[in-house]
C-alpha positions, 0 to 999 in steps of 0.5 A: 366647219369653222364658226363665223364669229372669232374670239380674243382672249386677253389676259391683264398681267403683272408678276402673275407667275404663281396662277398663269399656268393654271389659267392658260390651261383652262384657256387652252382646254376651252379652246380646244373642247368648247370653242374648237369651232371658232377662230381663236387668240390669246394675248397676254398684256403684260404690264411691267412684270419682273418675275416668269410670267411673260416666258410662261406665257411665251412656253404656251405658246401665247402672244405677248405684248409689253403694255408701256403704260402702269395700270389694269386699265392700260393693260386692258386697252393695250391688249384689246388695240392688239386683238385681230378677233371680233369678240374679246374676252377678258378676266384677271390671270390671278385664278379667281374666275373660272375660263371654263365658263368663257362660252357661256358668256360668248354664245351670250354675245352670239344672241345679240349682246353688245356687252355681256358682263361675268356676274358674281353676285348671281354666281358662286361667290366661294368662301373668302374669295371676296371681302365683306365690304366689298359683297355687301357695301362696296359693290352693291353701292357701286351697283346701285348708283351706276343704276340710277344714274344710267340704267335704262327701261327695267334692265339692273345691272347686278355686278359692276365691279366683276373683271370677266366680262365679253363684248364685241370690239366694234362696239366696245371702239364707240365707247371711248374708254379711256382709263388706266387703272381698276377705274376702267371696268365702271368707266366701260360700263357706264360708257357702253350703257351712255351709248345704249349697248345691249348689256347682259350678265351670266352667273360666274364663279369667283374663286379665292387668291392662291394663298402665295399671290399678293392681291393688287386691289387696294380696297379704299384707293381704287373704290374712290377711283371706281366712285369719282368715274360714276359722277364724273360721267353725270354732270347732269346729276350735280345740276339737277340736284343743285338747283333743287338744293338752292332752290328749296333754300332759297325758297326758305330763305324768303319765307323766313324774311317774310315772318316777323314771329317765330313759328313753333312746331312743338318745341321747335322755333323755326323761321327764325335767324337759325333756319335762315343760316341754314338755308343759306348754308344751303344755298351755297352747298346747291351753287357748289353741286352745280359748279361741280357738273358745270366743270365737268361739263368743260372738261368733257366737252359735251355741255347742254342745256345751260351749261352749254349757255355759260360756257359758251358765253361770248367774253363781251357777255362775260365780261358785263355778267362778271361786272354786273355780279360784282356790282350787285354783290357790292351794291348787297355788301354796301346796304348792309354796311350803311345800315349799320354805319347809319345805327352807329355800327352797333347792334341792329334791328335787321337781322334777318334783312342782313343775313338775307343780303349775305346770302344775295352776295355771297350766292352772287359771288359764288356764282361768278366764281363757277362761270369764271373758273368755267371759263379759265378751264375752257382754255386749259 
């Protein structure tokens, strides 16, 4: 009796000919054994190949369609746009995981998963099938981040970076994915996690390359792609820790203007000229972590909270905020400067005063600065 759920399999491709026979032999002999029940298709994305691969595909009997976009990722939203089944499965052509495991992540699905993600760092990791960096600094990094940032109640996520993963279409349509390129799997991730999917993983094996392939993963490109995805989906992390980083300074940098002496902890002088270039160091680093999300904010259009209050601002309130910020920073300058006009414009007595109104100015300016660029991106 035919099963009431229906699986895709899609299958990225760019000159894979040496490993696809392998892999659509398994994908067959699952279908055929494992999954006889259940309506199922094999799409291969194909994505610019210029070897055998898509009459390969073709001799199998596979469905192929020519992905017009360059990109694993683009290869992956062009497969999934052209499956007719309610479920996707998908994992790389290379030969590296293993599809005789492709059940174990369905019949996960079939218990309510919106998302059910391959595990390798749960699974068999064989010998050289991962480089070290990226088993234990890469995707543990990855893996953590992802975690803090959008993990919800106990559930961890153990492998954001596995490529085998399986998930109902109509959830994954709400997601929004948008990538191109390896920067797909965290994007999808983080959005499937943002809209509070019900993830799960299952252990899966990763095997070695064939010795003839030539891996497309570049290790530092496509890793800073997978790091700059996780933040740009947190403008709330830049504003949090921004304010917390001014804030402190800022908090510092009036202690230090209220102590005339020195204070020694050990041989340490601190609240001195030096803690307080620090602290204004500081200051400013907190406004630019702070501009950060708000410019991320602008270019997702899901502002909240004061963001959404400076972006929306109306030009009359703008304009009078980016007068008053540019008198109030001229007003700062000009004390400074009259200060020491009034002492012959030699070496004063006000240091501290000074490098405090520096820091007023400077944040002030800073500060202009992010609405305004906030402001200007809005109408990009």
């Amino acid at each position: 009796m035919p099963h009431n759920l229906s699986v895709s399999f899609i299958l990225p491709c760019l000159n894979e000919e040496t490993t696809l026979p392998y892999v659509l032999a398994k994908i067959g002999k699952v279908c055929q054994e494992d999954l006889s029940d259940y309506p199922t298709e094999i799409i291969l994305s194909d994505n610019g190949s210029t070897d055998r691969s898509r009459e390969i595909a073709q001799s199998y009997g596979i469905r192929v369609e020519a992905c017009p976009i360059k990109g694993y990722g683009a290869a992956l939203k062009y497969g999934i746009s052209k499956a007719t089944h309610q479920i996707i499965l998908f994992a790389d052509a290379d030969d590296t995981y293993d599809f005789s495991e492709s059940p174990f992540l369905i019949h996960e699905i079939e218990k309510g998963y919106d998302l059910v993600i391959g595990s390798r760092m749960k699974g068999k990791i064989y010998p050289n099938a991962m480089p070290f960096l990226h088993r234990y600094l890469g995707t543990p990094v990855l893996n953590h981040i992802i975690n803090r940032l959008y993990s919800v109640g106990a559930y961890r996520i153990s492998d954001c970076n596995s490529g085998f993963r399986c998930f109902r279409k109509d959830a994954y349509e709400q997601w929004g994915v948008e990538s191109d390129g390896m920067e797909f799997a965290s994007e999808m991730l983080i959005k499937a996690m943002k809209h509070r999917a019900a993830i799960s993983e299952v252990p899966v094996s990763l095997y070695p390359d064939h010795p003839e392939r030539k891996p497309h993963l570049k290790t530092w490109r496509d890793g800073m792609r997978h790091f700059l995805q996780i933040f740009v989906e947190a403008p709330f992390f830049f504003k949090k820790w921004g304010v917390i980083l001014f804030s402190v300074n800022f908090i510092l940098l009036l202690i230090c203007l209220a102590t005339r002496e020195y204070i020694y902890i050990g041989s340490m002088a601190l609240f001195g000229i030096h803690t307080m270039l620090f602290a204004m160091l500081g200051t400013l680093l907190g406004q630019s972590l702070w501009g950060i999300g708000l410019f991320i904010s602008v270019k997702s259009r899901e502002a909240e909270g004061v963001y959404a209050k400076v972006i929306n601002l109306s030009e009359d309130i703008l304009f009078w905020s980016i007068v008053g910020l540019i008198t109030f920073s001229a007003i700062c300058f000009g004390w400074i400067i009259l200060t020491w006009a009034m002492n012959g414009f030699v070496n004063i007595s006000l240091q501290k005063e000074t490098l405090f109104f520096i820091a007023i100015a400077s944040n002030g300016i800073n500060f202009l600065t992010n609405i305004f660029t906030a402001h200007l991106l809005k109408r990009v």
